[in-house]
FILO-323446 format. One line per field, with one value per residue: residue number from 1; residue in one letter; y, z, x of N, C-alpha, C in turn. Coordinates in nm, 2 decimals. Layout:
seq	NUM,... .
type	A,... .
nyy	Y,... .
nzz	Z,... .
nxx	X,... .
cayy	Y,... .
cazz	Z,... .
caxx	X,... .
cyy	Y,... .
czz	Z,... .
cxx	X,... .
# end
This chain:
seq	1,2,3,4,5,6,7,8,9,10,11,12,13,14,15,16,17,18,19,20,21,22,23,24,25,26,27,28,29,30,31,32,33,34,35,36,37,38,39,40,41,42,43,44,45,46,47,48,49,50,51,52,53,54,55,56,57,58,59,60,61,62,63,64,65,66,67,68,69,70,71,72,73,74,75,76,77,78,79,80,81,82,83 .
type	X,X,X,X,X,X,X,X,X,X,X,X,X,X,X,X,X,X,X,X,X,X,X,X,X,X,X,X,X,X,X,X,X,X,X,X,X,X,X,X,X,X,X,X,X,X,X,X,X,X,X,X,X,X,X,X,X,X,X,X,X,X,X,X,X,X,X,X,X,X,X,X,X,X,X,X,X,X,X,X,X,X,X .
nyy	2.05,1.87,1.52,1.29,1.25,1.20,1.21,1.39,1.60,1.49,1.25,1.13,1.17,1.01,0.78,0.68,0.72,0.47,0.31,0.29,0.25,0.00,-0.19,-0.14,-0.29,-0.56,-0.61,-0.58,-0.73,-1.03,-1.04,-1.02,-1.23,-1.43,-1.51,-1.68,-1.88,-2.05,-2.26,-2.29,-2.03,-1.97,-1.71,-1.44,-1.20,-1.30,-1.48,-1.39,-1.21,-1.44,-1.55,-1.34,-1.18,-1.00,-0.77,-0.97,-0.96,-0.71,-0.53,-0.64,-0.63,-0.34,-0.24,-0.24,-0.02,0.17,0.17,0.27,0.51,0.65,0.66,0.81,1.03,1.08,1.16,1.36,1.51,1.58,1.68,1.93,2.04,2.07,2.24 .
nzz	3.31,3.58,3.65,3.71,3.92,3.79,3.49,3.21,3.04,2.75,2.77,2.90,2.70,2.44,2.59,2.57,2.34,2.20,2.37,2.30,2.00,2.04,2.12,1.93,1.75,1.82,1.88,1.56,1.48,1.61,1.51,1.16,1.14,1.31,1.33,1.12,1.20,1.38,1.40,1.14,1.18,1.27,1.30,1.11,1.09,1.18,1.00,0.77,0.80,0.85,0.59,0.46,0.24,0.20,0.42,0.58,0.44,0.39,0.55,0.64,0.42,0.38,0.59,0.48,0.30,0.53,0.66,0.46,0.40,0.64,0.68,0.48,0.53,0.79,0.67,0.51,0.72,0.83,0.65,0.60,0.86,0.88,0.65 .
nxx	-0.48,-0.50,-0.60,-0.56,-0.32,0.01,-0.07,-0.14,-0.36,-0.35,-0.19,-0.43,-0.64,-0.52,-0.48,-0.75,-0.85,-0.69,-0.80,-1.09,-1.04,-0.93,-1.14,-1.33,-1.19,-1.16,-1.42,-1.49,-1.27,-1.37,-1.68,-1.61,-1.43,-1.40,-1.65,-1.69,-1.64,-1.80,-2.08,-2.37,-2.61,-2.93,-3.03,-3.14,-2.94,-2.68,-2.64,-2.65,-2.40,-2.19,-2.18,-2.06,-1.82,-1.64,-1.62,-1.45,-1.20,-1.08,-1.03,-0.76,-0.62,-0.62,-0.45,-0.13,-0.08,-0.18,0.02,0.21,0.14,0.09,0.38,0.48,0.37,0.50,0.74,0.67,0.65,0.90,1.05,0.93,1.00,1.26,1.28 .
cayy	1.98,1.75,1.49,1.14,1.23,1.29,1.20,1.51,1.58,1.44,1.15,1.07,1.14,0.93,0.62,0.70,0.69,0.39,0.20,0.28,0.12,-0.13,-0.22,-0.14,-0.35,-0.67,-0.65,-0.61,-0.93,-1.12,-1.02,-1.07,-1.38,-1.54,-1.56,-1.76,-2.05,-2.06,-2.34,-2.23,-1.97,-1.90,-1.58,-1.37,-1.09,-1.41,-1.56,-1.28,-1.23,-1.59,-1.54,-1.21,-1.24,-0.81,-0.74,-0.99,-0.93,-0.51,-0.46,-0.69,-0.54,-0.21,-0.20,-0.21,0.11,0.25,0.18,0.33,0.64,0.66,0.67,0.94,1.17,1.14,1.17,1.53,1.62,1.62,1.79,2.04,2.07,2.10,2.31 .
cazz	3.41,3.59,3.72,3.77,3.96,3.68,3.40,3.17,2.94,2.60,2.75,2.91,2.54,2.41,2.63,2.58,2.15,2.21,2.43,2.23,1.91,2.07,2.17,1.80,1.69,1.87,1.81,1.41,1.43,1.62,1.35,1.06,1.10,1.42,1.33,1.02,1.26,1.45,1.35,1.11,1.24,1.18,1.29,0.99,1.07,1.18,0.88,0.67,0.85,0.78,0.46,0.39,0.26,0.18,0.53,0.67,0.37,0.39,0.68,0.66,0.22,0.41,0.69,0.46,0.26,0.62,0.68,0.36,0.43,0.77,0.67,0.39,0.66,0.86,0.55,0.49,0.82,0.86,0.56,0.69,0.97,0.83,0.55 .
caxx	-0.57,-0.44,-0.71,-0.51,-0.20,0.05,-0.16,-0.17,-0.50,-0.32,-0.21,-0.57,-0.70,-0.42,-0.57,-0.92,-0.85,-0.65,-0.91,-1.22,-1.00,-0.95,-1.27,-1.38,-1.09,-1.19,-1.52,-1.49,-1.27,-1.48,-1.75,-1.57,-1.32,-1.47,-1.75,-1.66,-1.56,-1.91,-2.21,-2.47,-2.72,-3.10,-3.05,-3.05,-2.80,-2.55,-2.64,-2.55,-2.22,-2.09,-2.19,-2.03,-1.66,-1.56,-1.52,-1.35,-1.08,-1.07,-0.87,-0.63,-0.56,-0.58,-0.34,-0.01,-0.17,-0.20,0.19,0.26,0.07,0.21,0.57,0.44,0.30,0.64,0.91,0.66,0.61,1.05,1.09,0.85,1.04,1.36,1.31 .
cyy	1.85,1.60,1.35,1.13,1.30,1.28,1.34,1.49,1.51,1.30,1.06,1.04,1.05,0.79,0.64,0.69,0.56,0.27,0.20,0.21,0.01,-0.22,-0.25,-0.27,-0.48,-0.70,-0.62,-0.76,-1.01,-1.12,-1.12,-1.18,-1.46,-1.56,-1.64,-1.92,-2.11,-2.14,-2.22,-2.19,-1.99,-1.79,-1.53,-1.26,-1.21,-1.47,-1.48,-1.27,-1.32,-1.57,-1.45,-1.23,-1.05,-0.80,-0.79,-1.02,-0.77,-0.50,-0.53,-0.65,-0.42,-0.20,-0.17,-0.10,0.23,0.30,0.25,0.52,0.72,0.68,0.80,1.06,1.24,1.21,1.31,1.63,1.68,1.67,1.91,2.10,2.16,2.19,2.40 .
czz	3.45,3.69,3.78,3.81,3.84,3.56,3.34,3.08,2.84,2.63,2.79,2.75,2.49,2.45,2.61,2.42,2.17,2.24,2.36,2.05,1.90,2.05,2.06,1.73,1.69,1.84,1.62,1.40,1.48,1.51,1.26,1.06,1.21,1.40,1.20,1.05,1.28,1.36,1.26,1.19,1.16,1.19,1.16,0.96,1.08,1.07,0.80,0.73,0.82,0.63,0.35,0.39,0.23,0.31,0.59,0.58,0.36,0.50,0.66,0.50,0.27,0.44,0.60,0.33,0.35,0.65,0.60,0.41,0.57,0.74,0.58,0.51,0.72,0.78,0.55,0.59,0.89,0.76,0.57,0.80,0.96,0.71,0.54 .
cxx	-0.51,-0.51,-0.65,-0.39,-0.10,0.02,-0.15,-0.29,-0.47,-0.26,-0.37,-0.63,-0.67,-0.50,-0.71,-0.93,-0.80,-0.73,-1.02,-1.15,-1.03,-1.08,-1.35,-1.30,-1.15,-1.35,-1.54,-1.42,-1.36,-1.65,-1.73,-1.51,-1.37,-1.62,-1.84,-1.68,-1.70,-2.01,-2.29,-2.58,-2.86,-3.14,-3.01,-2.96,-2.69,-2.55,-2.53,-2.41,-2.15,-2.09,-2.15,-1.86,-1.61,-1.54,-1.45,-1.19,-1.02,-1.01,-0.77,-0.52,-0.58,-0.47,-0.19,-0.06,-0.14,-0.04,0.23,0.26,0.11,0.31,0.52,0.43,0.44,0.73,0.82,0.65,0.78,1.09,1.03,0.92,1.16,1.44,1.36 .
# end
C-alpha cells in the first residue's frame, strides 16, 4: 500500500512507533525531572509528583539494561542466522 508517494506501510509504522515514543518520552520527563524544578504546588497530583523520587530514577537505571539486552537479541539473532 502505498499511500504517501514512496512511503511503504513499515516505514509509515516505523514513524508512527517512533512519534508516539516520543511524545510518551517527553512527556514522562517533563513529569518526572521537570517537574522537580517547578515552585511548590497545592495541586495534589503536582504535589505528589515533586515529591515522588522512583520514577524520575527508573529510566535512566534502565536504559543501559536495555543496551545490554539489545546487543543480546542481535549476537542471537546472527548466530541464528548463521548457524
Amino acid at each position: 500500500m502505498r499511500w504517501l508517494g514512496s512511503i511503504d506501510e513499515r516505514q509509515l509504522w516505523g514513524c508512527l512507533f517512533l512519534s508516539i515514543g516520543s511524545v510518551f518520552f517527553v512527556g514522562y520527563f517533563s513529569i518526572a525531572v521537570l517537574c522537580k524544578l517547578f515552585p511548590p504546588s497545592h495541586i495534589p497530583l503536582i504535589s505528589a509528583l515533586q515529591n515522588d523520587w522512583y520514577y524520575c530514577f527508573l529510566v535512566p537505571l534502565t536504559l543501559p539494561i536495555i543496551v545490554v539486552a539489545v546487543y543480546f537479541h542481535w549476537l542471537s539473532m546472527k548466530l541464528f542466522k548463521h548457524a
